[in-house]
N, C-alpha and C positions, 0 to 999 in steps of 0.2 A: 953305785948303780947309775946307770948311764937312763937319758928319758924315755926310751922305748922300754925300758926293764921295769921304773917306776911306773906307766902308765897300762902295762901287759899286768901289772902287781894288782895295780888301784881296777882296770877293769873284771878281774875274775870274779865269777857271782857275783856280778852285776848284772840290771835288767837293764836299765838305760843312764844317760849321763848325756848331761842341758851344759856346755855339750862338749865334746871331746876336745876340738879344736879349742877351744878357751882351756880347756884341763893343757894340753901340752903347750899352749903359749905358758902359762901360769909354772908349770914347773921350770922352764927352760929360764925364764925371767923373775922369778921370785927365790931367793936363796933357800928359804923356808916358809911356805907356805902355809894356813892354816886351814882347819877343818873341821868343823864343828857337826855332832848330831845334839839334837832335844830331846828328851823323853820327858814327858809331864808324869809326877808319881802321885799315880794313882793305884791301880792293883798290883798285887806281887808279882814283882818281876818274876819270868820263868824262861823256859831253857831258850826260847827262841830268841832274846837277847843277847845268845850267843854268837847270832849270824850277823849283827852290825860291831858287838866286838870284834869277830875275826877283821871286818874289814876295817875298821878302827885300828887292828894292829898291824894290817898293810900298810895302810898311811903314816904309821909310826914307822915302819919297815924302808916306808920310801923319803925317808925325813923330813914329814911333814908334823908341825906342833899339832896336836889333838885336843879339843874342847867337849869336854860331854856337862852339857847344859840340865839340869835338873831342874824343871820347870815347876817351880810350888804356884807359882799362880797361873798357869795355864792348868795344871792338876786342880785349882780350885775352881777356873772357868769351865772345866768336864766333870764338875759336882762333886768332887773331893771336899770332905768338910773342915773346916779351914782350921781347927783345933788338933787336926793330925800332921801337918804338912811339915810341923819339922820333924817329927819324929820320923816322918816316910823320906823325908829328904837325908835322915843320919842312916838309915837304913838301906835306902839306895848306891847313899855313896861307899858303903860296906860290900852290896852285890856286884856296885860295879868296877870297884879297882879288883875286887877278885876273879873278877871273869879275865881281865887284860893280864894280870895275873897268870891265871891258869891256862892263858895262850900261850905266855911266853915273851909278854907284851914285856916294850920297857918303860917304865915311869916318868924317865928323864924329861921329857917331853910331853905330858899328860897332866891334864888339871880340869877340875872338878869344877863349874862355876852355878851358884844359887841364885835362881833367874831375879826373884826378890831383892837383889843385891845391887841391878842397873836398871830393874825394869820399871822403878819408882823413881829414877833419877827426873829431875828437871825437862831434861834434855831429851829422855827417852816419851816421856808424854808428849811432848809436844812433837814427836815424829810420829805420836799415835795420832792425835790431833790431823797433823799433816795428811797422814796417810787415808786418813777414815773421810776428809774431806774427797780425795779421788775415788777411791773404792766404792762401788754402789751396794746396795743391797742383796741385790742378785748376784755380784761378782764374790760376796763375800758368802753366802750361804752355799755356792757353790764349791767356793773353795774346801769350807770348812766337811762337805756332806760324809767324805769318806774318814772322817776323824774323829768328831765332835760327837758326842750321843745325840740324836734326834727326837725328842716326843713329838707329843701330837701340839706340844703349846713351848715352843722352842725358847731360850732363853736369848735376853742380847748377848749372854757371855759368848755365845758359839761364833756370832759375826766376829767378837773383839781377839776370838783366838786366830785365825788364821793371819791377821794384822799383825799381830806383836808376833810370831814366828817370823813375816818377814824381817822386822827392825828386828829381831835376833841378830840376823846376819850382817846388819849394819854398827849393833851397838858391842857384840862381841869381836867385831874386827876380822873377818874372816873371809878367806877367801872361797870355801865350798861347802858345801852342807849335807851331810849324811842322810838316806833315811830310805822307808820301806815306800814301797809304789803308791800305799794308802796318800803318799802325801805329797805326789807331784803334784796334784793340783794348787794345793798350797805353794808350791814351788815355784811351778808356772805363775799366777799372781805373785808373788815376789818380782822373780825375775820382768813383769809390764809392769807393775807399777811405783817400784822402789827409782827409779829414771825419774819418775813423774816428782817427786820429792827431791830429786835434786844427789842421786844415790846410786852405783855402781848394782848392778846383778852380780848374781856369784854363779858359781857353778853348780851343780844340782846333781848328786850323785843318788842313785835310789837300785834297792835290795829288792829279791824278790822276797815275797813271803814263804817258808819254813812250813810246810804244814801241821796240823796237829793231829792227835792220836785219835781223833775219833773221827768217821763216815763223812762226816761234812768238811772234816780239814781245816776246821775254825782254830786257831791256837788263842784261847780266850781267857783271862785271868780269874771269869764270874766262872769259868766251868771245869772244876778240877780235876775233870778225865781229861782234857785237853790236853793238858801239860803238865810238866815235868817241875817240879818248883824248886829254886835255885837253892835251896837248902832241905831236902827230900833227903831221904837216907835208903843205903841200897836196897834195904830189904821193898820198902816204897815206889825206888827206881823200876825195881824189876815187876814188881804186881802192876804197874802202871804202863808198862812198855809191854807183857807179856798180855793185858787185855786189850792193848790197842788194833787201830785197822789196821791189816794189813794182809791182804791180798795176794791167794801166791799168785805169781806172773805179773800181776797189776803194778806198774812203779809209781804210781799216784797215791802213795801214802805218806805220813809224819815219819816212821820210822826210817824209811830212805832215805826221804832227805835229808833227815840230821846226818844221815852217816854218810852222805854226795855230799854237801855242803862245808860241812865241817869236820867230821872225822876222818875223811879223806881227805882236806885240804891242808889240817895238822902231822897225817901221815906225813904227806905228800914235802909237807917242807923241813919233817925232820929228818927226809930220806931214809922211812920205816914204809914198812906193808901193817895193812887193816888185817889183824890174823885172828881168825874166828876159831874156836876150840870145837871139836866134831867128833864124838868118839869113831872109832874107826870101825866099827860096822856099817858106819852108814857113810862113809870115805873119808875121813879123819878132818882135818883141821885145813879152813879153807884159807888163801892169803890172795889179796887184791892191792892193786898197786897205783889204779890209778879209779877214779868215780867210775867211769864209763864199762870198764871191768867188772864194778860192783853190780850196775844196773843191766851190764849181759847177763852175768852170771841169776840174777835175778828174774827178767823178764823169763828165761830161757829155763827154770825153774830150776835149776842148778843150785840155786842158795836157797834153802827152806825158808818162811817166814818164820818159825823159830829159832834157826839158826842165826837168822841178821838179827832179832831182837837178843838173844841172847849176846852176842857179840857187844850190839850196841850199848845194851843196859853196866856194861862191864867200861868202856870207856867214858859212859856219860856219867858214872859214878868217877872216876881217876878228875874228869873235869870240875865234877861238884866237892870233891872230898876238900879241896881247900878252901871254899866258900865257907863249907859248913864247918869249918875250923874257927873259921873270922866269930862266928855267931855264940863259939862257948862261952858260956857265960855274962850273953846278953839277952838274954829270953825276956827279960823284962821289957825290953825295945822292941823285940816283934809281938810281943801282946799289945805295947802301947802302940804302935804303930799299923799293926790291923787287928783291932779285938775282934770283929766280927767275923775274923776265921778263924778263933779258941773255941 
């Protein structure tokens, strides 16, 4: 792939990128570049993790090494209780080689890093140290506001998370950083103030968000009509995707976008059609070839909103069916790892 091909790769479903010019110097002059996203584990992952693996496995695509950071102490600075954090961390790393997995992702260049592992080093305190002397109070509750849970009687953990996300990208060695729009903010503070310590900015690549299956479009881990949970079995997939929003004409639902986003983008690159089964009274079986087709076909009421969920529910299970493989026979690990969803 030549650099117009990898950077046309790395920009699809994307919202924005801090900033493009630094992305194409960065490929043109680094042989292999690196890439990291965070996720703190806290609630069960669910389907919308789906949409920073696909772009996880562009980056792979574009021969970039990949990092997916699993944050047990940022997970315990967002009130995860610290007596679960490994168990969520063996659990995590199970959902998440299975989603790269179930893309088509290849491994060769993919690694799993446990934030616990450098984020207690010597070295990395004292860039905490470093860093917390620049950062103000104000800079740093801002950063954190679209991330952190907020009460009414806020914790200091929430300032010290958006901190150590920057020195992520310093102490992982990476050249660009993955993630959902929630977290430019954090981004941006990185990018002003890791200079100030003596530290290179990176690049800032950021996803939009996926919506979820109910009215408000929240995709929320505390609320299980939201979503879709990476180990749900079909008969679940489909009760959950056949009560979801979904508006005919209206394209501002969860179930569109799973299938613009990613089931289109997976068609799209195995040189397959999105093919929806339709008995033939009501004009058989519908086939889309590229997103924007899907969402005429939709706005234009052409595609039923049970027809796309049915379609949907039938590929989001082929996605999950190997996930939920990884998990026979470790039932003990998802009790011990979330009891208070048994």
């Amino acid at each position: 792939m030549n650099t117009e091909e990898k950077i046309n790769l790395i920009k699809r479903n994307t919202q924005e990128i801090l900033t493009e010019e630094e992305l194409k110097n960065l490929i043109e002059t680094k042989e292999q570049p690196v890439v990291y996203l965070g996720t703190s584990i806290t609630g069960r992952p669910h389907i919308g993790y789906f949409t920073w693996a696909q772009k996880l496995n562009d980056f792979l695509t574009s021969g970039f090494k990949v990092k997916v950071l699993l944050a047990d102490l940022h997970g315990a600075l967002d009130n995860t209780p610290w007596s679960l954090l490994d168990k969520r961390f063996e659990y995590y790393s199970i959902v998440i080689t299975g989603m790269i997995e179930a893309l088509g992702g290849n491994l060769d260049n993919f690694e799993i890093v446990k934030g616990s592992d450098f984020q207690l080093s010597k070295d990395y305190v004292l860039d905490l140290f470093k860093l917390s002397s620049e950062v103000t109070v104000r800079n740093a509750e801002k950063a954190s506001s679209d991330v952190v849970k907020q009460g009414d009687n806020p914790k200091i953990s929430g300032l010290i998370y958006p901190l150590m996300q920057a020195l992520d990208e310093v102490h992982l060695d990476v050249d660009v950083q993955l993630g959902a729009v929630d977290q430019r903010k954090i981004f941006v503070l990185a990018r002003e103030f890791l200079p100030k310590i003596n530290q290179k900015s990176r690049v800032e690549v950021m996803i939009p968000f996926v919506r979820g299956l109910t009215p408000d479009g929240k995709m929320s881990s505390s609320n299980n009509a939201s979503k879709i949970d990476l180990i749900d079995d079909f008969e679940t997939i489909k009760q959950k995707i056949k009560k979801a929003y979904c508006e005919e004409g209206n394209p501002e639902n969860g179930v569109l976008d799973f299938a613009k986003y990613l089931i289109m983008t997976q068609k799209q690159d195995k040189g397959q059609e999105f093919i929806i089964d339709r008995p033939e009274k009501w004009g058989g079986p519908l086939k889309f070839k590229t997103a924007q087709e899907l969402e005429d076909a939709f706005v234009l009421k052409a595609l039923h909103p049970m027809d796309l969920k049915n379609g949907v529910s039938e590929e989001v299970n082929k996605l999950l069916e190997p996930i939920r493989q990884k998990f026979v026979g470790k039932e003990d690990l998802i009790k011990a790892a979330y009891p208070e969803s048994l």
